[in-house]
Backbone and ligand atoms as CSV (ligand in chain L), in Angstrom:
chain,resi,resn,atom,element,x,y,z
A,1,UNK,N,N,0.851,-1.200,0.000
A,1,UNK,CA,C,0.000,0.000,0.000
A,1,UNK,C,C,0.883,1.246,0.000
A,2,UNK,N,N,0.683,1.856,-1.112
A,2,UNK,CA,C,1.361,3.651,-1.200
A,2,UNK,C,C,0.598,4.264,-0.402
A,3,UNK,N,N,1.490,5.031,0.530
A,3,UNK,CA,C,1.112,6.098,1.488
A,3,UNK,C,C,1.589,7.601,1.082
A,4,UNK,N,N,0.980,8.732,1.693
A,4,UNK,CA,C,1.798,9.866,1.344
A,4,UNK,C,C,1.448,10.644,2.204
A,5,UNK,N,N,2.316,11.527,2.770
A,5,UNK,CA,C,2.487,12.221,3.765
A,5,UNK,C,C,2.357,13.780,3.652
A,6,UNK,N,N,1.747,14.169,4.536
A,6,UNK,CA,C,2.388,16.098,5.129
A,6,UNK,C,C,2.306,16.604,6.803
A,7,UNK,N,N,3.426,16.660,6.771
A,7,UNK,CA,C,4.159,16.773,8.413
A,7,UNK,C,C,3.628,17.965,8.592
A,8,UNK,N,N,3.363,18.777,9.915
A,8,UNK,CA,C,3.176,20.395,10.335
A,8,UNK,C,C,4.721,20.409,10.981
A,9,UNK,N,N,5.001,22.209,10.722
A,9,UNK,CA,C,6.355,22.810,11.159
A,9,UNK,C,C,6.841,22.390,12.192
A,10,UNK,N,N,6.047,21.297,13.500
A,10,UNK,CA,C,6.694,20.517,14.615
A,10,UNK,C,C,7.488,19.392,14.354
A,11,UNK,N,N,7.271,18.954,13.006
A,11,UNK,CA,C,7.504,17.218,12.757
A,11,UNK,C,C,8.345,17.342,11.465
A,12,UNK,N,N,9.720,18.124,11.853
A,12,UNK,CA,C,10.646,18.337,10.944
A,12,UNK,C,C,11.132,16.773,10.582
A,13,UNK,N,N,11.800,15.862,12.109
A,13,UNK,CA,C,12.657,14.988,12.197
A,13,UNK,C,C,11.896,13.642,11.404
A,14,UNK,N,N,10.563,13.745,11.916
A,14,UNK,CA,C,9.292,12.592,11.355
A,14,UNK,C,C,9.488,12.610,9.735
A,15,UNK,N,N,9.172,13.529,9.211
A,15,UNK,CA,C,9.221,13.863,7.719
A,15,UNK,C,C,10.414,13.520,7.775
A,16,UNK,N,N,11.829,13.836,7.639
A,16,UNK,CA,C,12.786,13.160,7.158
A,16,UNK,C,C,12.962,12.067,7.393
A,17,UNK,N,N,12.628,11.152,8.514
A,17,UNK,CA,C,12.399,9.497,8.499
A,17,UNK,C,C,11.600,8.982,7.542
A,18,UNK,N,N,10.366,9.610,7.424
A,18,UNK,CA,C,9.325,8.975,6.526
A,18,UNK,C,C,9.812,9.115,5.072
A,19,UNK,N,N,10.876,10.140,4.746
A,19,UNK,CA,C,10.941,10.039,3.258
A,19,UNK,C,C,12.487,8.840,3.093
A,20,UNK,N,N,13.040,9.116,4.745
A,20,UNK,CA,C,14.399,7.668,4.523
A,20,UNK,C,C,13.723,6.365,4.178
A,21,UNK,N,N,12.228,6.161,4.623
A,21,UNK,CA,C,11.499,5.022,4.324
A,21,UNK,C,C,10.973,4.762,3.015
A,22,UNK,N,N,11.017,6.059,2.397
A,22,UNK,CA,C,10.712,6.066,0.931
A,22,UNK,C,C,9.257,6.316,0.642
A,23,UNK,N,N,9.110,7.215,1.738
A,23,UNK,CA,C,7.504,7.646,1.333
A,23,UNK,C,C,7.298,9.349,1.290
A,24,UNK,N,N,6.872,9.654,0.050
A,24,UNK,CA,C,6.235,11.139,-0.072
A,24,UNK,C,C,6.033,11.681,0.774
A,25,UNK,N,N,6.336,12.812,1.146
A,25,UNK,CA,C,6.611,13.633,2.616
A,25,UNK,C,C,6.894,14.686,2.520
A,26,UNK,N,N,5.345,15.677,2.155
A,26,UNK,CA,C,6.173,17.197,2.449
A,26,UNK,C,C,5.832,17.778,3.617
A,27,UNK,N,N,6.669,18.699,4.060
A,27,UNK,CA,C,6.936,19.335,5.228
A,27,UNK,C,C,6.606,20.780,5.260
A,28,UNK,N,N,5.892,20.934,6.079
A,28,UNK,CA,C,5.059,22.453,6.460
A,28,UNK,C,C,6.191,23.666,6.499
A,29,UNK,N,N,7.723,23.231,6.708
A,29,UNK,CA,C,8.207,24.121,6.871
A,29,UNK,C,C,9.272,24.427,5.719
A,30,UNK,N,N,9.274,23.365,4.523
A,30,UNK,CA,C,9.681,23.301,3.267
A,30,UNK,C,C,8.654,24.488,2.424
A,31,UNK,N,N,7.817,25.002,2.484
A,31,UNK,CA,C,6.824,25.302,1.681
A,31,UNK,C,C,6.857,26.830,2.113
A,32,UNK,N,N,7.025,27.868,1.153
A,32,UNK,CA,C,6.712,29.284,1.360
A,32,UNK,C,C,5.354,29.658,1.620
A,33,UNK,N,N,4.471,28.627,1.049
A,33,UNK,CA,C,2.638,29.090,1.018
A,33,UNK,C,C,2.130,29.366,2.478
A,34,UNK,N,N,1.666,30.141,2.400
A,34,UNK,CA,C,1.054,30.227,4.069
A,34,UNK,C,C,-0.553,29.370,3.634
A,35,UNK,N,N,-0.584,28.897,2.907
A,35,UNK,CA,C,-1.810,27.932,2.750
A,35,UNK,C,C,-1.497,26.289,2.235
A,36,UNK,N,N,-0.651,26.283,2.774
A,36,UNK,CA,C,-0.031,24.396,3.123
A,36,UNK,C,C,-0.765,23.402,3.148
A,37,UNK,N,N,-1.791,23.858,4.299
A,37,UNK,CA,C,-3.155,22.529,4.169
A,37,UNK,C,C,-3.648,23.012,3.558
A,38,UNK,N,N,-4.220,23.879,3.047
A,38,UNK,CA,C,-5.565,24.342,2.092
A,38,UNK,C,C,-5.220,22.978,0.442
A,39,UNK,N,N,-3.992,23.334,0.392
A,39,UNK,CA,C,-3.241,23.279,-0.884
A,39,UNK,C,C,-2.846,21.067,-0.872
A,40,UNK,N,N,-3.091,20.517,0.041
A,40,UNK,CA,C,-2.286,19.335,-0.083
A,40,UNK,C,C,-3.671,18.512,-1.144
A,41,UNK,N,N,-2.848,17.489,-1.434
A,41,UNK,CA,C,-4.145,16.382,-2.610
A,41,UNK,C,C,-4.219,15.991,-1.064
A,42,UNK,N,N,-5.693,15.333,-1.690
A,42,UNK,CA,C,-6.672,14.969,-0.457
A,42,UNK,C,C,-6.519,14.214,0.097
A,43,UNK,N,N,-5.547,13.101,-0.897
A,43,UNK,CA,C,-5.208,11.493,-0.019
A,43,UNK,C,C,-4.050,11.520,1.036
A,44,UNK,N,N,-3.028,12.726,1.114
A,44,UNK,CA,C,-2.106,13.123,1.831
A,44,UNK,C,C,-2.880,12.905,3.659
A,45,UNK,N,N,-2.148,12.093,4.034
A,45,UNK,CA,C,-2.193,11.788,5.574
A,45,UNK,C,C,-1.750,12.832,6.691
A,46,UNK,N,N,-2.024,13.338,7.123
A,46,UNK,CA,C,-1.993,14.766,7.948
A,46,UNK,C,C,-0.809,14.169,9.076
A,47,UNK,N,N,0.099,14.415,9.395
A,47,UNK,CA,C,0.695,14.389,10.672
A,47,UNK,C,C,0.572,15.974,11.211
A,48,UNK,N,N,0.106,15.786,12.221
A,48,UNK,CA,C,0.168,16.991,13.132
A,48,UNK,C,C,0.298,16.862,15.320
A,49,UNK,N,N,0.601,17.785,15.243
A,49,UNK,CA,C,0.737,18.106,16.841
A,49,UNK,C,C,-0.662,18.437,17.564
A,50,UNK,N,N,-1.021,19.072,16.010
A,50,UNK,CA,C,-2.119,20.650,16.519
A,50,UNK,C,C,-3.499,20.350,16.322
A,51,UNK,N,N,-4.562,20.187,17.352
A,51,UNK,CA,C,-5.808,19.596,16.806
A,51,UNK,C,C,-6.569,20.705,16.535
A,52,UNK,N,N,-5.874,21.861,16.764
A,52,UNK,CA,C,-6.601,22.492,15.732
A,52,UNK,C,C,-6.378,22.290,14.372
A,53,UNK,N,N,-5.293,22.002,14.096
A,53,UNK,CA,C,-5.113,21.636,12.516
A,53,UNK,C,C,-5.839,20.267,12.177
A,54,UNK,N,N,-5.630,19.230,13.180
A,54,UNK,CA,C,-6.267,17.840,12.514
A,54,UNK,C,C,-7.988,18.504,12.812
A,55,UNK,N,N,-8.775,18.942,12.988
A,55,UNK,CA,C,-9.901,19.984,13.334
A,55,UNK,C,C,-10.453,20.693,11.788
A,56,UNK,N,N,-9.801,21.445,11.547
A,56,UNK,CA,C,-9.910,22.347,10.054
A,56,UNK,C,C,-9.445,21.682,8.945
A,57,UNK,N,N,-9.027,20.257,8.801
A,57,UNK,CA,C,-8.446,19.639,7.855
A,57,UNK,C,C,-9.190,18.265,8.030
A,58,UNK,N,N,-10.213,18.141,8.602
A,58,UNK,CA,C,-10.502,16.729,8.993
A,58,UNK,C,C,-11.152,15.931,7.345
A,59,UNK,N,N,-11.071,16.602,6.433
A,59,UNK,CA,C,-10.987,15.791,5.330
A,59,UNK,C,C,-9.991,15.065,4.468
A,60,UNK,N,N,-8.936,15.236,5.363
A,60,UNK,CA,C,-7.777,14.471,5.408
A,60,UNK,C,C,-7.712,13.325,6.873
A,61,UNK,N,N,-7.340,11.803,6.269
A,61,UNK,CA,C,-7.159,11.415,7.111
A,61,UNK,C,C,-6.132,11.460,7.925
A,62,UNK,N,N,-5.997,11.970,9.333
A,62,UNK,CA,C,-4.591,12.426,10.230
A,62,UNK,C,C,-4.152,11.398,11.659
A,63,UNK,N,N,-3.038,11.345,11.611
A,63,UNK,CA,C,-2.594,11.048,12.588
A,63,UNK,C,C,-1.868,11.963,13.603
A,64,UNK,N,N,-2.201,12.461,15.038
A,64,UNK,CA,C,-2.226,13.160,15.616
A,64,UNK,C,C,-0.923,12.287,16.526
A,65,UNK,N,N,0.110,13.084,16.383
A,65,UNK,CA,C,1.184,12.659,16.890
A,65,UNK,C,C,1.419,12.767,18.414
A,66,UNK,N,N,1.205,12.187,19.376
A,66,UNK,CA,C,1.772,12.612,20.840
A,66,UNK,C,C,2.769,12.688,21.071
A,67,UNK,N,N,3.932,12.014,20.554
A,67,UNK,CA,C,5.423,12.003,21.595
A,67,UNK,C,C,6.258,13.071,21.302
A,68,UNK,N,N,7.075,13.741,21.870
A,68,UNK,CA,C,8.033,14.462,21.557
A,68,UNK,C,C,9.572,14.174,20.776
A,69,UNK,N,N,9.174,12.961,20.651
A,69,UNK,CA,C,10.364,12.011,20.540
A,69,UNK,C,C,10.440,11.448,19.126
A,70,UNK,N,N,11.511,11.341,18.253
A,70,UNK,CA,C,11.291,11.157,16.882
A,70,UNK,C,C,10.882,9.279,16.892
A,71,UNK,N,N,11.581,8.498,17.886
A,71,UNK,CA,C,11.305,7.302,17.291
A,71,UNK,C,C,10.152,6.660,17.797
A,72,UNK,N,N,9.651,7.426,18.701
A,72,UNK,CA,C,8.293,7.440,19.251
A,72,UNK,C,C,7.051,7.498,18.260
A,73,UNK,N,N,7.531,8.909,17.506
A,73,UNK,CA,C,6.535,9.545,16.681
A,73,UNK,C,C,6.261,8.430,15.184
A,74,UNK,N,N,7.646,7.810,14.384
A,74,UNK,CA,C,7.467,7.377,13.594
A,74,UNK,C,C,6.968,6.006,13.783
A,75,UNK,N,N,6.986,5.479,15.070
A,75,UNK,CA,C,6.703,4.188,15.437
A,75,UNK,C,C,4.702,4.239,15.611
A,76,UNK,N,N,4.676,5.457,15.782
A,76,UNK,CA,C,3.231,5.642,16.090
A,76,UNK,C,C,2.286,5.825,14.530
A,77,UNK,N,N,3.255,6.651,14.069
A,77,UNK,CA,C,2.703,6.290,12.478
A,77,UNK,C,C,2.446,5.105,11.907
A,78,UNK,N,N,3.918,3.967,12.120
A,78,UNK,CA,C,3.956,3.235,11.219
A,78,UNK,C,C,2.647,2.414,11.720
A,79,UNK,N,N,2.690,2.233,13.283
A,79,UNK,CA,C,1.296,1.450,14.015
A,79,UNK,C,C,-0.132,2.040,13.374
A,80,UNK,N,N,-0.432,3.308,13.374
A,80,UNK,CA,C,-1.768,3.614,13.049
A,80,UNK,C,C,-2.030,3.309,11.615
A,81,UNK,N,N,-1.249,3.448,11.018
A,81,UNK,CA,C,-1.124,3.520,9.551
A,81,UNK,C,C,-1.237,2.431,9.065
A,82,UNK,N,N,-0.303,1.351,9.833
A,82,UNK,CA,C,-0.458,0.052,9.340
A,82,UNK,C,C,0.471,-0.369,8.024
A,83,UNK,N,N,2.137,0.485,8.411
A,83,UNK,CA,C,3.024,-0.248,7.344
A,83,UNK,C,C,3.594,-0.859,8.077
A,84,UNK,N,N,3.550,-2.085,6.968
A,84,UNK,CA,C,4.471,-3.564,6.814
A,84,UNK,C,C,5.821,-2.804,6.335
A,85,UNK,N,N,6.842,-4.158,6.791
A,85,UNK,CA,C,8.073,-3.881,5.977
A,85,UNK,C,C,8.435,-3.724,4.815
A,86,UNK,N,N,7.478,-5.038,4.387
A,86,UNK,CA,C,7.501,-4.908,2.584
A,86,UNK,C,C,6.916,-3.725,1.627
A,87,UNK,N,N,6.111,-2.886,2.616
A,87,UNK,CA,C,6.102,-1.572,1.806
A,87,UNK,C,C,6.696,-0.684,2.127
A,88,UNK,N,N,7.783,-0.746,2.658
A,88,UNK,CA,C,8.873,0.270,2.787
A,88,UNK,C,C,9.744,0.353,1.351
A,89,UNK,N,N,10.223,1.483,1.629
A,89,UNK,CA,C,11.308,1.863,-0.114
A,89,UNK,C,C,12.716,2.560,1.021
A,90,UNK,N,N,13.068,2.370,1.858
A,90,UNK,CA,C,14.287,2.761,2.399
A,90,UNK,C,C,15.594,3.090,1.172
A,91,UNK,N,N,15.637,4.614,1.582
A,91,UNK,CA,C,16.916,5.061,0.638
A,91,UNK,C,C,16.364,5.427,-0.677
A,92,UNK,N,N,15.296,5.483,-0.972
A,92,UNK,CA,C,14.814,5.392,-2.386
A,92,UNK,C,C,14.295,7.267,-2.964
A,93,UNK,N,N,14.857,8.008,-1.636
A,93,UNK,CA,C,13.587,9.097,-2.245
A,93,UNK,C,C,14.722,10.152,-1.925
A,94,UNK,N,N,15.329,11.507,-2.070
A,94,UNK,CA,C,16.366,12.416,-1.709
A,94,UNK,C,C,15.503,13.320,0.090
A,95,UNK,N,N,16.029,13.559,0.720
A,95,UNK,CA,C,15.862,13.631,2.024
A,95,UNK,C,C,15.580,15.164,2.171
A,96,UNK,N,N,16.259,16.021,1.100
A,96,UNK,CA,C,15.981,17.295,1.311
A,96,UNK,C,C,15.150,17.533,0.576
A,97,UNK,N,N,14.855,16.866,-0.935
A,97,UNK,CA,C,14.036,17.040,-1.932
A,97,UNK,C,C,12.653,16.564,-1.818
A,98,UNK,N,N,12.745,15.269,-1.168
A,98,UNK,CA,C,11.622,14.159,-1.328
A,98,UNK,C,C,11.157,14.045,-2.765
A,99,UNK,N,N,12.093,14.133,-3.545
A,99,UNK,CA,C,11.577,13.513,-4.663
A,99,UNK,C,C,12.151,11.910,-4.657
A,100,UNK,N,N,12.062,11.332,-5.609
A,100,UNK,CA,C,12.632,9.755,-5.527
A,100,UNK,C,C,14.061,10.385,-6.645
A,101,UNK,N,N,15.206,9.133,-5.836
A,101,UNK,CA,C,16.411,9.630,-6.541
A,101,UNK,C,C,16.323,8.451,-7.797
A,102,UNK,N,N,17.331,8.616,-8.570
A,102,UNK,CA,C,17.040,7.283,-9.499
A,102,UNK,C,C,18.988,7.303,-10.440
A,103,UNK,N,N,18.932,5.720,-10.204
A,103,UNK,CA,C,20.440,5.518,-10.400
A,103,UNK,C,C,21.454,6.632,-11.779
A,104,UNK,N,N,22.242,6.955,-11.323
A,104,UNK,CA,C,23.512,7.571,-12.333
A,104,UNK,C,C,24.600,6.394,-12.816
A,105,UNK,N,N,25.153,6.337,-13.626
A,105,UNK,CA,C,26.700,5.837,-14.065
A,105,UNK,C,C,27.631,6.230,-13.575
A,106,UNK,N,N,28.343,4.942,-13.645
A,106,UNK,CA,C,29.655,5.205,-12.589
A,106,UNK,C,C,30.511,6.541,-12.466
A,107,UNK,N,N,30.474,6.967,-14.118
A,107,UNK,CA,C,31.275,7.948,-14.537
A,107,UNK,C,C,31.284,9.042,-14.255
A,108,UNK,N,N,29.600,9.233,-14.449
A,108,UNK,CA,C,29.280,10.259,-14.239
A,108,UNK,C,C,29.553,11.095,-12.649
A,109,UNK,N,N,29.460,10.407,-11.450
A,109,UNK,CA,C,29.761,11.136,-10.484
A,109,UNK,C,C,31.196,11.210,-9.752
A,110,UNK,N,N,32.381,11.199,-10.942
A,110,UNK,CA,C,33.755,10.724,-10.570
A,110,UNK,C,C,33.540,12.396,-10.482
A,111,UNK,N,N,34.843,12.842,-9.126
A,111,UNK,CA,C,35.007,13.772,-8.704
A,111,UNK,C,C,33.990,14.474,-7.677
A,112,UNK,N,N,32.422,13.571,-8.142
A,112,UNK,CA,C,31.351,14.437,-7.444
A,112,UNK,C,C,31.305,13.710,-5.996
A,113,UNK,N,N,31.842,12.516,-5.638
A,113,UNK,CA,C,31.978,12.073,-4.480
A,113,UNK,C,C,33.396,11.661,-3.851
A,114,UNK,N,N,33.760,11.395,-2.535
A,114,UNK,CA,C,35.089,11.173,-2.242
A,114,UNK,C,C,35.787,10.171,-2.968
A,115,UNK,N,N,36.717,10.160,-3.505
A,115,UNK,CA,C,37.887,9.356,-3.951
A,115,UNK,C,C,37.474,7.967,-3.387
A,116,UNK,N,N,37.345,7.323,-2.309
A,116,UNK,CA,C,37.357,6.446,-1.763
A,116,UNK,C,C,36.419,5.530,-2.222
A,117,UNK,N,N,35.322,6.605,-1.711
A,117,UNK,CA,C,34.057,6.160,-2.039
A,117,UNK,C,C,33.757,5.910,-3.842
A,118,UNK,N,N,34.249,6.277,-4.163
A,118,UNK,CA,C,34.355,6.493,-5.636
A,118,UNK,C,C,34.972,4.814,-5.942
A,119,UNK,N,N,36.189,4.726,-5.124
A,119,UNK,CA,C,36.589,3.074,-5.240
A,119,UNK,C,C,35.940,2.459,-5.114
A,120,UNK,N,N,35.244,2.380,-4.085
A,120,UNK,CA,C,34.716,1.031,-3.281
A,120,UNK,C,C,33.023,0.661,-3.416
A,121,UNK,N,N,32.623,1.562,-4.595
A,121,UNK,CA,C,31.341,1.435,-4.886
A,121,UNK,C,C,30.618,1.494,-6.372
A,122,UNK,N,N,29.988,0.778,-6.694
A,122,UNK,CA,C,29.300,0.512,-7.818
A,122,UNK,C,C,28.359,1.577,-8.375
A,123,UNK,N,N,27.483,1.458,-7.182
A,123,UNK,CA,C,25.498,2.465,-7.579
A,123,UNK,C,C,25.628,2.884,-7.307
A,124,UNK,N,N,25.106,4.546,-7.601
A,124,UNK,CA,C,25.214,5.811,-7.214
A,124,UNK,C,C,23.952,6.338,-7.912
A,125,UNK,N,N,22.998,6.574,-7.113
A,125,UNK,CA,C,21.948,7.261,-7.492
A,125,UNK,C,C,21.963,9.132,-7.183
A,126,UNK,N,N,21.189,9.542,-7.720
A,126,UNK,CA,C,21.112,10.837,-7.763
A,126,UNK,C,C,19.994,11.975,-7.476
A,127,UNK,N,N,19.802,12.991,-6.974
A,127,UNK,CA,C,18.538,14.064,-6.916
A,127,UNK,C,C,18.567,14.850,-8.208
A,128,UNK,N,N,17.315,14.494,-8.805
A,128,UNK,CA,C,17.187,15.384,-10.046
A,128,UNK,C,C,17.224,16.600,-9.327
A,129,UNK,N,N,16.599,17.333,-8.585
A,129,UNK,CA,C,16.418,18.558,-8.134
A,129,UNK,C,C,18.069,18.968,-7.807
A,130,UNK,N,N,18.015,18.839,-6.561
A,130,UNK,CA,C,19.578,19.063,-5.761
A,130,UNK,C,C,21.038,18.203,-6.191
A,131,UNK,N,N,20.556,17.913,-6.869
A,131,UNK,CA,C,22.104,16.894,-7.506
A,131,UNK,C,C,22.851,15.901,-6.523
A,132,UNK,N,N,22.232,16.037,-5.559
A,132,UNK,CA,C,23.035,15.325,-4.104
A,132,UNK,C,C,23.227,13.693,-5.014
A,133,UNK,N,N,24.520,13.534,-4.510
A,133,UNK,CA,C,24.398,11.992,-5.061
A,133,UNK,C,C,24.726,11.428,-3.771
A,134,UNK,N,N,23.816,9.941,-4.016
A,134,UNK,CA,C,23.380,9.258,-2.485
A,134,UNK,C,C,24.145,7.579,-3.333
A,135,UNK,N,N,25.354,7.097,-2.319
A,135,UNK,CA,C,25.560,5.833,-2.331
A,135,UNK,C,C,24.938,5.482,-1.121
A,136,UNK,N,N,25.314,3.721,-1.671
A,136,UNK,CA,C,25.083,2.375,-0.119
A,136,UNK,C,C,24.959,2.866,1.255
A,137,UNK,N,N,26.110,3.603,1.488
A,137,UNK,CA,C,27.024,3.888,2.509
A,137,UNK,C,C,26.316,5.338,3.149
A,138,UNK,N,N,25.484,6.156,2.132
A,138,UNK,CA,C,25.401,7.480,2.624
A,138,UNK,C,C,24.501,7.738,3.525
A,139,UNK,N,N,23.608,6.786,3.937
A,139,UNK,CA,C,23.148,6.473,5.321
A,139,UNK,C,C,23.713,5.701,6.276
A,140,UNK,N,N,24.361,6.386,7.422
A,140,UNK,CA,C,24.390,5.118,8.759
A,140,UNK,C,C,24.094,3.858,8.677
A,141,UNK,N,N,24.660,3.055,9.056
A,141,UNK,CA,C,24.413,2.064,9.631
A,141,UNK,C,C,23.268,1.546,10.056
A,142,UNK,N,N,23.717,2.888,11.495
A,142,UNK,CA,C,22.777,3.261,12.477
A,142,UNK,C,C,21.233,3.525,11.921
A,143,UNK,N,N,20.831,3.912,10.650
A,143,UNK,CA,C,19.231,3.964,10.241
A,143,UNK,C,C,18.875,2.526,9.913
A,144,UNK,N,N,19.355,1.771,9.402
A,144,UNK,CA,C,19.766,0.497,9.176
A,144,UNK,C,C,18.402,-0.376,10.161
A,145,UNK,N,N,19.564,0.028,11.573
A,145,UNK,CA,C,18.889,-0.423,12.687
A,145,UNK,C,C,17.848,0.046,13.489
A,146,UNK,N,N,17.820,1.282,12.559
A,146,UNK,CA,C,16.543,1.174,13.607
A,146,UNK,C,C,15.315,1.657,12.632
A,147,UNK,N,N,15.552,1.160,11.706
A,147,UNK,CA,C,14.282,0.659,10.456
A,147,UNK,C,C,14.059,-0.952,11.367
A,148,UNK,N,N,15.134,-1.654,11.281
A,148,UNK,CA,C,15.113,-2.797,11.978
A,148,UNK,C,C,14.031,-3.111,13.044
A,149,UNK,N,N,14.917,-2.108,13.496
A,149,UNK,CA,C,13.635,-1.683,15.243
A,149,UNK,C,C,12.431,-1.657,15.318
A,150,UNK,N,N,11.898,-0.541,14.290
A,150,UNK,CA,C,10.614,-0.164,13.681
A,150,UNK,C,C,9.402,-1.773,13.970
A,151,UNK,N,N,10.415,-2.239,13.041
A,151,UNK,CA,C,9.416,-3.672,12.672
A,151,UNK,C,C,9.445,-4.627,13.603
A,152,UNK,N,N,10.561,-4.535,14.395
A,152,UNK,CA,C,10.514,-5.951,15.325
A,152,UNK,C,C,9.656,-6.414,16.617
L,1,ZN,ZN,ZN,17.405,16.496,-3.589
């Protein structure tokens, strides 16, 4: 099941997990519009703090976040929401962009990443928008595990 997201200006850290998971995720505080909710498609899942916002938007279905805590918050999503592992896309989408990145040639990003890394790696995908190029490696470990976490 495709999900898609819009975080409010509290749920900076949430939105960037949810798009490391590979799900559509824009962020209230990415957006110049001072009409953010007015403006989202309808199937967009509300994360918010603010019941006044889940309140004036209730034609969106929302999940009203309690914890203050990021792995709290995304764990509460993934529960209400009801994602499985197998619909996760981890690594699949650019983190500042949230667009989806999609693979480059080897060649092409010689010089654009460290020397090293440049050795020791094959795939190298890319942000059409921001050009960021994202290898294997360019996430932690550490998210690794606690995608891990998420599910166990
Ligand atoms: Zn980008």
């Amino acid at each position: 099941m495709v999900f898609c997201f819009a975080a409010d200006r509290a749920l900076g850290a949430l939105a960037k997990w949810l798009r490391i998971l590979g799900y559509d995720t824009v962020y209230e505080s990415d957006s110049s519009s001072q009409s953010f909710f007015e403006n989202l498609e309808v199937d967009r899942i509300l994360l918010t703090r603010t019941r006044k916002i889940q309140k004036k938007f209730a034609v969106h279905r929302t999940v009203f976040i309690t914890s203050n805590y990021r792995a709290d918050q995304l764990k509460q999503v993934v529960d209400e929401i009801g994602i499985n592992p197998a619909d996760i896309r981890p690594f699949s989408r650019c983190i500042k962009c949230n667009l989806t990145i999609a693979e480059v040639k080897k060649v092409e990003v010689y010089g654009r990443v460290p020397d090293f890394i440049w050795e020791t790696h094959d795939t190298f995908n890319k942000c059409s928008q921001c050009k960021r190029i994202y290898w294997s490696g360019t996430h932690s470990v550490g998210c690794m595990e606690i995608i891990n976490q998420l599910f166990s």
